[in-house]
N, C-alpha and C positions, 0 to 999 in steps of 0.2 A: 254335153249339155251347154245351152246357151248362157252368157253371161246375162243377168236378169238388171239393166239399168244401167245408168254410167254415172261419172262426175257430176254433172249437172241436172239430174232425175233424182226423185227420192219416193222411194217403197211404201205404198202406206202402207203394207203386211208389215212391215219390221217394228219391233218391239224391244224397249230397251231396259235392261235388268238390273238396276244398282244390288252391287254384291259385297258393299262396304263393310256391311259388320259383320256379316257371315264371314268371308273370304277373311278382312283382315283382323275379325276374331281371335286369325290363329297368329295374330303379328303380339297380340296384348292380351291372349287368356279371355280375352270377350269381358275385360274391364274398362267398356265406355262410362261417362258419365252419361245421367238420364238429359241432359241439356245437350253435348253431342249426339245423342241420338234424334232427338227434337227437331233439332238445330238441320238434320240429315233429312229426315224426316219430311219438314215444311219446303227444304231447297230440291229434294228431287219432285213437290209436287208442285212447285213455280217452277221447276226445270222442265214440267211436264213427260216426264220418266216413268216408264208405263209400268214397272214394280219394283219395289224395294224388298229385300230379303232380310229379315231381320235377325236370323241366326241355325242355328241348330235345334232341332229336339232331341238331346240327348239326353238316354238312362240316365234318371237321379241314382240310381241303383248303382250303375257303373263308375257314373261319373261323380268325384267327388266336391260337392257344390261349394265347398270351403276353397276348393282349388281356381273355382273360372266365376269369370262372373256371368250375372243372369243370363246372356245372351248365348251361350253356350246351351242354353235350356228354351229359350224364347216360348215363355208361358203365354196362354193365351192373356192370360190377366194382364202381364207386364208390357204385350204390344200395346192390347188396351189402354193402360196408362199413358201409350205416348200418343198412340191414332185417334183415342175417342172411339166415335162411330165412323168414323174413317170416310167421313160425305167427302170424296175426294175421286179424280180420275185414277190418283194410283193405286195399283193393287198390292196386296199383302202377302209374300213369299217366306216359306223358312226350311229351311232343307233336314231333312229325313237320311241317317245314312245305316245302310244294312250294318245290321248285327249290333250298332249301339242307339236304339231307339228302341223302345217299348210304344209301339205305334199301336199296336191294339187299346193300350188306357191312356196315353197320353194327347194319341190325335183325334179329339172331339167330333163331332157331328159338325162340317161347316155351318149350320144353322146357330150354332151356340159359340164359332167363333169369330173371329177378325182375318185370321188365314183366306188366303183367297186359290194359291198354288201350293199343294206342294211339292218339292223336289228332291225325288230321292236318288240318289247316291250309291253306287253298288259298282263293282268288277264283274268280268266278265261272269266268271269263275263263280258268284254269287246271284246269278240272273234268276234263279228261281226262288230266292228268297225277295229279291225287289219285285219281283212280277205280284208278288203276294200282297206286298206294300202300298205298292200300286191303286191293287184289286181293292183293298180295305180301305184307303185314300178314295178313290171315286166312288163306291158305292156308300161312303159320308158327303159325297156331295162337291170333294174340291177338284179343280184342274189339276193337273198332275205334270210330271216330265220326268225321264230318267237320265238320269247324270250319269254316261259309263266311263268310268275313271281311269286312266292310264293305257290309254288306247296304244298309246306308240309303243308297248313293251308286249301288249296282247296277240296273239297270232290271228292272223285275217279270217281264219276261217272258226275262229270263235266269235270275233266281230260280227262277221256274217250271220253267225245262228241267232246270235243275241238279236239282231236287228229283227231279223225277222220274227224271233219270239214276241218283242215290243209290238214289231207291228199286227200281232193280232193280238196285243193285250189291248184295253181298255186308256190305256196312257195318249195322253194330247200332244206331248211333246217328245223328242230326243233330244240330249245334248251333245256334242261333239267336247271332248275334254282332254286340252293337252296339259296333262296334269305335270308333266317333269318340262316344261317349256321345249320341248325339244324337238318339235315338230318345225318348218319351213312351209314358205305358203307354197308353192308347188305342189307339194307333197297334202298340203288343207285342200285346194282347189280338188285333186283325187276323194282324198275323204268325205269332202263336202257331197261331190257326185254320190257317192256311195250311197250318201245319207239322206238326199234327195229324193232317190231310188223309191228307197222304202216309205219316204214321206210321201210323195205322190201317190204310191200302191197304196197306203193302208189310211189315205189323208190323215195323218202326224204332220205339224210343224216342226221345221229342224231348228237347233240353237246352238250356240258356241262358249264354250267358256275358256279363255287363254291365258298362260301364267307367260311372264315376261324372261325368262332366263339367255333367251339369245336376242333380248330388245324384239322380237316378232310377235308380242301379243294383240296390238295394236295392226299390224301388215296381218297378221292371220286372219284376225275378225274380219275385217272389210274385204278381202280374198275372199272368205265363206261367204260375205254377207253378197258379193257379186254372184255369187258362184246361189243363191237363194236360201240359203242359210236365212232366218227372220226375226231371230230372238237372239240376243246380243247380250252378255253380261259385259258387265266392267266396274269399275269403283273408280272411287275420287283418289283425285294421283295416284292410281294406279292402286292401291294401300290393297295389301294380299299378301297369304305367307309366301315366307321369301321375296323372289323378285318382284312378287307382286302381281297386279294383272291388267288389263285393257285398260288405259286410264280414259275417266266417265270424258275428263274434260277434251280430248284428242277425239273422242268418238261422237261425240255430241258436236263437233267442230265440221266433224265431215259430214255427218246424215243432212240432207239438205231438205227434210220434213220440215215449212216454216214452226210448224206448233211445238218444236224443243227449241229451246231457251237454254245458252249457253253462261248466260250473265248469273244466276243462280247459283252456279254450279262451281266458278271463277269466285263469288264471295262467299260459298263455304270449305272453299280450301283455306283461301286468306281467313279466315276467322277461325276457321276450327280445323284445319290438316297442319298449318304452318306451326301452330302453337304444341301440337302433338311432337312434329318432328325437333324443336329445338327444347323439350324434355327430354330429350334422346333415344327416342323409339325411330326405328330403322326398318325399315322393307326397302323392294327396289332393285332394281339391276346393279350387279357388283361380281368380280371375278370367282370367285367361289360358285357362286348359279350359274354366271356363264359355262363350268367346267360343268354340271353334276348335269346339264341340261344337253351341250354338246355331247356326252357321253350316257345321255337317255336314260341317267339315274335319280332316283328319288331326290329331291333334295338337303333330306336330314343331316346328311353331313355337312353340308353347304351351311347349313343355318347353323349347329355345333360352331361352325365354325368362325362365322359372322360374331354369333355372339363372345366367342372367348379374343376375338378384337386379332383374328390373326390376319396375316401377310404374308407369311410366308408360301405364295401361291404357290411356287413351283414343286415345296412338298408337300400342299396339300393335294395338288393335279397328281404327283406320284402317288399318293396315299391310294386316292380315288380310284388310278389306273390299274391299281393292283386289286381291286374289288369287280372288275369286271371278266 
């Protein structure tokens, strides 16, 4: 497949997905304040940042609400409270994940909400339960995409089925998801192809979402995004569980689209990222990710590990190496 553009061209198919609270949700329990959200809010839409994702819809049932904050649930009410009527170019994202969302009474008729996309979230392994999600998602009205999660650890000929299941479901998008960072862009540039495939067969846009464990979340994106990949996630520095993900400001650097606005994007890290990180809240590339990510494993351990403030890499790398 042909590389679609070079350095000095810019796609107008490409679309770019701020994944700040959603993604780094899982950095803080989804305990923003309503002014960082705001604050998020008004910079991706001078950034001109074609959706913001404002969290999960997750089971109240499941999940307990004393434990996360709102955005872990991202009520239609509470987006309202920060977008209004949202007279704005960007749109309204919040991610759907199998088996903890009660999508039947929780995801409204797009006509009664602020949702513009949603994006659900499922393994391979669970393909018939998201296809379902999907199905209930568009026939309310909203755009959709499926996030399939941990692709580097799934076997290609489950990838393959899924794909083509999507591609005769109802869904607008697929996303590509190195969920353990552990993918290489050579190795994206193949996937990308893959995912192309089915997107030109069943006209699906493809998308990318990349976690930063080996520093390549940033090299991966714009790999896929040559390779025509079109819908780009990322967050402000980066801010995602663990090592984090595409950072907005690196990617919005390179898209050579004049209509995104880099300067936005640069004063709400300085006002509202810098002030996060020196209360001591932490994501980002650090040896622990590096390890769980080289070795294509979850990174739970990794973050255990970050948090109890340890060092001692070389027996956590042994700990790890005996889990595989």
């Amino acid at each position: 497949m042909a590389q679609k553009g070079n350095l000095l061209t810019f796609r107008p198919d490409v679309k770019v997905v701020d994944a700040t609270i959603r993604d780094g949700g899982l950095v803080n329990d989804f305990y923003f304040s309503d002014e960082f959200v705001t604050n998020l809010y008004k910079a991706n839409v001078k950034a001109r940042v074609d959706y913001m994702e404002f969290g999960y819809r997750a089971d109240k049932e499941m999940f307990d609400t004393e434990s996360f904050g709102k955005w872990k649930f991202s009520s239609d009410e509470d987006i309202r409270s920060i977008v209004g009527d949202n007279n704005t170019e960007l749109k309204i994202a919040i991610m759907a994940d199998v088996g903890r969302c009660n999508y039947k009474e929780d995801i409204h008729e797009s006509s009664e909400s602020p949702v513009d996309l949603i994006r659900v979230a499922t393994y391979v392994n669970t393909m018939p339960a998201a296809l379902d999600m999907i199905e209930d998602a568009h026939m309310k009205g909203y755009e959709t995409t499926c996030n399939i999660m941990a692709i580097s650890n799934a076997k290609e000929s489950d990838i393959a089925a899924s794909l083509e299941m999507l591609g005769q479901s109802p869904v607008d998008g697929i996303y590509i998801v190195d969920s353990y960072g552990s993918i290489y862009p050579e190795q994206i540039r193949t996937i990308s192809e893959q995912y192309m495939e089915i997107g030109e067969k069943y006209d699906k846009y493809i998308g990318i979402h990349a976690h930063n464990n080996q520093q390549l979340a940033f090299a991966n994106t714009i790999e896929s995004c040559a390779q025509g990949v079109s819908y780009l996630d990322a967050t402000m520095s980066g801010m995602g569980r663990g090592a984090g993900n595409c950072p907005m400001e690196l990617l919005l650097g390179f898209l050579k689209n004049p209509k995104y606005k880099l300067f936005p994007v640069i004063q709400f890290i300085e006002n509202n990222i810098v002030p996060l990180k020196e209360s001591g809240m932490e994501w980002g590339y650090d040896i622990p990710y590096l390890l769980t990510g080289h070795l294509n494993q979850h990174p739970r351990a990794a973050i255990a590990a970050m948090k109890e403030g340890r060092k001692d890499y070389s027996g956590f790398y042994k700990e790890i190496i005996d889990k595989d």
